[in-house]
N, C-alpha and C positions, 0 to 999 in steps of 0.2 A: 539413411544419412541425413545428419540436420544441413538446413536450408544456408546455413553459415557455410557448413565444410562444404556443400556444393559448388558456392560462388569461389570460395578458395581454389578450389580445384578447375573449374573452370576457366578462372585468369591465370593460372600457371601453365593450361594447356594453350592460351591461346598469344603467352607472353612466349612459350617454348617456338609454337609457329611462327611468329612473327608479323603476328598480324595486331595490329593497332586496338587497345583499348578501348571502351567507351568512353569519352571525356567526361570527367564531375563538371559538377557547377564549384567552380572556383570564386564566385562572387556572394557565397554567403562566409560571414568568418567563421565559421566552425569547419568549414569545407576548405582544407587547407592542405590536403593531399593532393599531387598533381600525377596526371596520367603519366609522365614521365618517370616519378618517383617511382608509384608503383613495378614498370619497368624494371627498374635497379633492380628491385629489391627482389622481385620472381626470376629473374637473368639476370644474377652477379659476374659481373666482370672474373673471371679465372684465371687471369695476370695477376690479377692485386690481392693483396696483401694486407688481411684487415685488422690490426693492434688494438685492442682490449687492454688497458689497465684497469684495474678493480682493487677495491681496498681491504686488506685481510691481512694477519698473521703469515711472518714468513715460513718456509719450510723449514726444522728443525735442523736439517743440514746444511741451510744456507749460513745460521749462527753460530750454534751450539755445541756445534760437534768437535772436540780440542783439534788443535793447529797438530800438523807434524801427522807423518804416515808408519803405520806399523813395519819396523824392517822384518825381512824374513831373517832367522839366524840360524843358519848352518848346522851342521851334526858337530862337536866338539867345541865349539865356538863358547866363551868366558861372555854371557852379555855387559858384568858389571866393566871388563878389561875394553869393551866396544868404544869405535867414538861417538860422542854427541853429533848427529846430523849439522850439518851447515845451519838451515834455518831456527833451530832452538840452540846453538849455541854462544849466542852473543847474546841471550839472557840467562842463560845457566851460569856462563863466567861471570855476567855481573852481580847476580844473585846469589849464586852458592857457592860453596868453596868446593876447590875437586873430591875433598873426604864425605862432605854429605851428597854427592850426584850419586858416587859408589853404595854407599848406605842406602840410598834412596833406589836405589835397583836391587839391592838384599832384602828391600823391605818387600818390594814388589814382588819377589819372587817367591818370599814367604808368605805371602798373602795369595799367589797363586797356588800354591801347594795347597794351603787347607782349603782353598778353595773347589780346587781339584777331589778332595780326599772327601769333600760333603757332598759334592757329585758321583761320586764312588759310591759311595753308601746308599744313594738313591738307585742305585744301576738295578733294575728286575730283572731277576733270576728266574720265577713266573709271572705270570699276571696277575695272582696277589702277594707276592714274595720277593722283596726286596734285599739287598746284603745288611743292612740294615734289620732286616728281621730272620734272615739268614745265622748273623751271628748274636744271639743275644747278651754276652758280657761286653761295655764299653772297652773294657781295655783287652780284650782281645779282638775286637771290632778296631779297636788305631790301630793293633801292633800290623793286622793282616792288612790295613792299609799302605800304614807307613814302608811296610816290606814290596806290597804291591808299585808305591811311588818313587822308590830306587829307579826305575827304570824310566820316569815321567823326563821332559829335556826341557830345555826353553824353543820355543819355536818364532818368537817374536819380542819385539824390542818399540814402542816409541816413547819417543820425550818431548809432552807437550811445549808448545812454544811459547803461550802468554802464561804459564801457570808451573810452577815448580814443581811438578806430577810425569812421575816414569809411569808405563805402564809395559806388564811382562806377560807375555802370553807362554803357558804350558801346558803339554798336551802328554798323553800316553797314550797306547794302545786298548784296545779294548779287553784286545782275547790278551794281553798282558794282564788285565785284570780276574779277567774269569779262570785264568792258568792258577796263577797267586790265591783263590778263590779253591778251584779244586786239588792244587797241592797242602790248603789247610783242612781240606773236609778228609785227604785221604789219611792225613796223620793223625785226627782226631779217630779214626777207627770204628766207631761206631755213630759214624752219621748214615742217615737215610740215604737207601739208594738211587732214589727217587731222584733226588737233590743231586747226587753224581755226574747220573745221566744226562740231566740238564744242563751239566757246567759243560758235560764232554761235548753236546753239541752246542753250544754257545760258543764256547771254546775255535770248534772250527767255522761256526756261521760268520762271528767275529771280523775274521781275518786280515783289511785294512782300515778297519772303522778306526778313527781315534777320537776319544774326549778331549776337551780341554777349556781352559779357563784363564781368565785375564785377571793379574793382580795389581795392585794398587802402591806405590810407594813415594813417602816424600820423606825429604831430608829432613834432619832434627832439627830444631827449634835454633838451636846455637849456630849449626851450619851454616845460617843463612849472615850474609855481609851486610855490614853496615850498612845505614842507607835504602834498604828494602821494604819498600813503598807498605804499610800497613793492610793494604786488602791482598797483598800478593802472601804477604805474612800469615793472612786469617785461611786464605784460599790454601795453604800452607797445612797449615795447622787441623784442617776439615779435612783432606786427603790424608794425611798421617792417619787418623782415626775413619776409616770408611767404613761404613755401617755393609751388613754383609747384602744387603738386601737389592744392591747394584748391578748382580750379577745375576738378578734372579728377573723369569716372568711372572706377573700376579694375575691370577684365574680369580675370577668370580662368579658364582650362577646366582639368576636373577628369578623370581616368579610372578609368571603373569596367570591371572585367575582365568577361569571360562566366564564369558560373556552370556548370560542367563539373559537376555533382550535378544540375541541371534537365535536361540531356538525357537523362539517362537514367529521368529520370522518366516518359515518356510509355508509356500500358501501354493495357490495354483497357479501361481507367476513365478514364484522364487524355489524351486525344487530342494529337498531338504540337504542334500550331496552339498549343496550350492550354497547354504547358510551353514551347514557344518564346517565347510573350507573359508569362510567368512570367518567365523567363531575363532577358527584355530589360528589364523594369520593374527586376529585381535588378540587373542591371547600369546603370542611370539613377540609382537610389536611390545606387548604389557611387560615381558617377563626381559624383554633386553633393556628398555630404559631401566626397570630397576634394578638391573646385572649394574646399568652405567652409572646408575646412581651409587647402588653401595661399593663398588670399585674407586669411583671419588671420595668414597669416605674411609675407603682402608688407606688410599693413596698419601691421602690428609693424614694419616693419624703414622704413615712413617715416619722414623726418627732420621734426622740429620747426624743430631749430637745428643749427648745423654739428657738436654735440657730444650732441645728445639725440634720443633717438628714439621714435616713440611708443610702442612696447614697455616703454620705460625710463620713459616720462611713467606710462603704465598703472598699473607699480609701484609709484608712490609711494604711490596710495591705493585701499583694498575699495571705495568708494564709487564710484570713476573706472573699474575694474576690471566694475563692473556697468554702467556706462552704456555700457562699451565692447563690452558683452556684447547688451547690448538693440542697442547700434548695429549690431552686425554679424550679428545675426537678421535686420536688413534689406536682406540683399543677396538679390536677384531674380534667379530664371536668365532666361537670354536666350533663349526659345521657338526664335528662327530661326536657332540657333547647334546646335542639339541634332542626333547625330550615329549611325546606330548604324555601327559596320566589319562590314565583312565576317568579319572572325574574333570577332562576337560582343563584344566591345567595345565602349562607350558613351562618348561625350565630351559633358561638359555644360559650360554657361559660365555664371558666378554676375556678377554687377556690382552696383555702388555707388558711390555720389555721395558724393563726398570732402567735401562742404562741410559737410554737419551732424560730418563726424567733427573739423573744423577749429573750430567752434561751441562745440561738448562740450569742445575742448582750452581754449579761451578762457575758457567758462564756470567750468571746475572751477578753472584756475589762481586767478581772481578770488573766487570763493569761497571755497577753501580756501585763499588768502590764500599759494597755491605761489609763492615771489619769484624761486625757482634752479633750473629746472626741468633743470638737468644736476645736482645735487647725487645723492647715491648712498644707493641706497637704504635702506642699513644706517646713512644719520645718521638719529641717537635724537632729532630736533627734526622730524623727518617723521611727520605723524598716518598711524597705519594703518586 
């Protein structure tokens, strides 16, 4: 034990007894600790209550996250016929007329569906076999979806409060899926058995799993009333067109090389077991920043709008700049993705859910009152 951590430990045992400190010399100015202090600080009071404020990026759910709670809706239940909650509806009435609130919940609900129907298609049937590669013609790949999706409902309902945005949650069953799945391999007749058998026990493993998906809908353009503040307009007009990429996580694996200076570290002090777990941690360390690195750079190069990208949204303001900075500290490596080669090499995979980054883009336009979210970055009417 170094001669530091000694002295440490000995003034905690003897501040724990209660027996008195040695006193400093309080008469030179650099000696400005006092025997009392010390005290405090080894035997904290355990009444009190000690407040830290510190300067940082809030948490994404404290801003970002739209106003208004998703209702649950009933079996049978009409969501477009539902009413506007209390608190987003004295901006709906101001803003929309009652024909676009309805349209604006048909939209959603439509965008839930194909949402649902591209999560379909991903569902694995094995571990390399997707429905998706399951069925090879597109259009018998929709029909067996769209027959699958008869039975999907709405199960959810909110209407943001600061922004002219329903959003529709809908779900189906799983073994609904895989039913719909093996009632089209038995009619084709000559599919693999293989494939059968796999649906029949998926079929009943299934059982209360359900998928589901959240769509996106806003009112047309004309809908909206007189008088509707130009950023609630643009916030408007971005939800109407939501890029599909909202609803998705982004994976990314990074590579970190072998440290070729840790091998040659192992000597008669450092046993070679000991610099090989050295090597590999360096190499994990290496392979996750540049998981986080190129993840910021696929993040950057998604679209908003057919002309703007969130790289280009970034720019326009320091404030948007930092929340995108807090956002993308939140990508998590994926534990059972982690990889070491055989030549010393390390593959790690970072991931993140796209929807608070789709949140933050709607929040900041509407607050910073952003109306052109393609306009360039060097006009002098852009707060930086």
């Amino acid at each position: 034990m170094r001669a530091s951590s000694r002295i440490l430990v000995c003034m905690g045992l003897l501040a724990a007894s209660g027996l008195p400190l040695l006193a400093q010399d309080t008469t030179s100015p650099s000696r400005k600790v006092r025997t009392e202090d010390s005290q405090k600080v080894l035997v904290p009071d355990r009444n009190k209550t000690v407040a830290v404020k510190g300067n940082g990026a809030q948490r994404l759910e404290e801003w970002a996250k739209p106003g208004g709670r998703m209702i649950p809706v009933a079996p049978g239940q009409n969501v477009s016929r539902l009413p506007i909650p209390a608190d987003a509806n004295a901006f709906w009435v101001k803003y929309c007329r009652p024909e676009g609130c309805r349209r604006a919940v048909n939209a959603a609900r439509a965008d839930a569906l194909r949402r649902l129907a591209e999560q379909i298609k991903g569902v694995h049937i094995t571990s390399e076999t997707s429905v998706r590669d399951l069925i090879t013609e597109p259009d018998e790949v929709d029909a067996v979806i769209n027959s699958a999706l008869i039975a999907a409902r709405e199960t959810g309902i909110r209407y943001h409060v600061e922004e002219l945005i329903v959003e529709v949650r809908m779900g189906i069953k799983l073994r609904t899926v895989y039913a719909t799945l093996k009632s089209w391999a038995e009619r084709g007749g000559e599919r693999g058995t293989t494939d059968m058998r796999q649906l029949e026990k998926l079929t009943l493993r299934a059982k209360g799993t359900t998928i589901s998906e959240t769509g996106i809908g806003a009112p047309p353009e004309r809908m909206l009333r007189p008088g509707t503040p130009p950023e609630v307009a643009a916030v408007t007009a971005i939800a109407r067109n939501a890029p599909d990429w909202i609803s998705r996580r982004l994976r990314v694996t990074g590579k970190g090389p072998a440290e070729p200076d840790v091998s040659k570290v192992a000597s008669a002090t450092v046993p070679a077991r000991t610099s090989s777990r050295a090597g590999s941690l360096m190499a994990r360390q290496a392979a996750e920043l540049d998981a986080r690195r190129r993840l910021i750079e696929r993040i950057n190069g998604l679209m908003i709008t057919p002309k703007t990208s969130v790289g280009s949204f970034v720019a326009l303001n320091d404030e948007i700049k930092a929340a995108m900075t807090t956002l993308q500290q939140g990508a998590t490596v994926v534990t059972s993705l982690e990889k070491m080669m055989e030549d010393g090499t390390a593959r790690v995979t970072v991931e993140i859910d796209l929807r608070p980054l789709w949140d933050t883009i709607i929040f900041h336009q509407r607050r910073l009152k952003i109306t052109d979210v393609s306009r360039d970055v060097s006009d002098p009417n852009i707060v930086k």
